[in-house]
N, C-alpha and C positions, 0 to 999 in steps of 0.2 A: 845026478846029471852034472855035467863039467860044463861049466858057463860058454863052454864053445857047442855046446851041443845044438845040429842042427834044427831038433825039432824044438826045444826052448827057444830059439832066435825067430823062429818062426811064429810060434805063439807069439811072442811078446808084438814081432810086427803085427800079426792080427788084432790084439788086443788096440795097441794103440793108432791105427789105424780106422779100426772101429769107433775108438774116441775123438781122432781127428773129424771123422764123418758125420758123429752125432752133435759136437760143440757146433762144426759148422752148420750143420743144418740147425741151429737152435739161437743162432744169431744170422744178421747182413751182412754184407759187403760191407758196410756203410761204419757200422760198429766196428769193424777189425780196425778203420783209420782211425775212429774216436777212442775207443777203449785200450789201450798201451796192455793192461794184463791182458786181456782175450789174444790180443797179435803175439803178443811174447809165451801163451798158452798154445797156440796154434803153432806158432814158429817150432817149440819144442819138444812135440809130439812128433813133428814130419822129422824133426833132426835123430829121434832117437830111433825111429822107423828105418829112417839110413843106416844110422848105426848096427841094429839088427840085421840089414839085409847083408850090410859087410860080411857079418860072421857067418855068413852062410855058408859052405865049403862049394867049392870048384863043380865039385859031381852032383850037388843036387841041385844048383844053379842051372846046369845044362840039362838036368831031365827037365827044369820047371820056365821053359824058353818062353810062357805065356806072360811072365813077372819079367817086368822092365828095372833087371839088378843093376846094368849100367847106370841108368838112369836113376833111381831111388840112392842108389851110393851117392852118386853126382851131386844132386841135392842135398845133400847131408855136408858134403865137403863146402858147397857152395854158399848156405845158409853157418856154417861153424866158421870158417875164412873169412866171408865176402859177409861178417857180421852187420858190418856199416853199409851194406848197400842192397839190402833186400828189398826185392819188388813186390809188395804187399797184392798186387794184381796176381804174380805167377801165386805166390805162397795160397791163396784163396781158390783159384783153380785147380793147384793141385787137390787142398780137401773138400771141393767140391765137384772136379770134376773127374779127378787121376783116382785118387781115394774110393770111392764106391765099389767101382769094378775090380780094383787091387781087391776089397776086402773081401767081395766073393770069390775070386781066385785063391786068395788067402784061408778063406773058411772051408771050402774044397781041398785045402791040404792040408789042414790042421782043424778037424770038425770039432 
């Protein structure tokens, strides 16, 4: 498989997606302010999620319109650039609340 390969990018978002969901759900809110590894474990899980979805190709972004590519790229540039000024409120929503339903869309394309 060639690292651009679309269903490898795919898995891999499932995969860590999957781990963004279960870290979160196994700590608080409260802990991502206090614990500096947990925020910077969480920060880098959504970052490489972006990262994945980038490598998606063009044609299977537009069969898969229910995955918000804009958006999950978006976050990835936002969180690797805008390193110094992440909102640990969005970062937390995202894998608690964008996260879940990604990962069953995600597990539906890639069982």
């Amino acid at each position: 498989m060639s690292r651009h390969d679309d269903t490898l990018s795919l898995r891999q978002m499932r995969d860590y997606v999957a781990e963004a969901v279960a870290l979160a759900r196994a700590r608080t809110r409260a802990e991502l302010d206090a614990d500096r590894v947990f925020a910077l474990a969480l920060l880098k899980l959504v970052e490489i999620v972006g990262e994945a979805a980038g490598r998606i190709s063009e044609s299977t972004r537009a069969a898969h319109p229910e995955i918000p590519w804009r958006e999950i790229i978006g976050m990835r540039h936002h969180l690797v650039h805008g390193y110094d000024a992440v909102d640990l409120d969005i970062l937390w929503n995202v894998a608690t609340l964008d996260f879940p339903p990604l990962a069953e869309d995600l597990a539906r394309l890639v069982p």
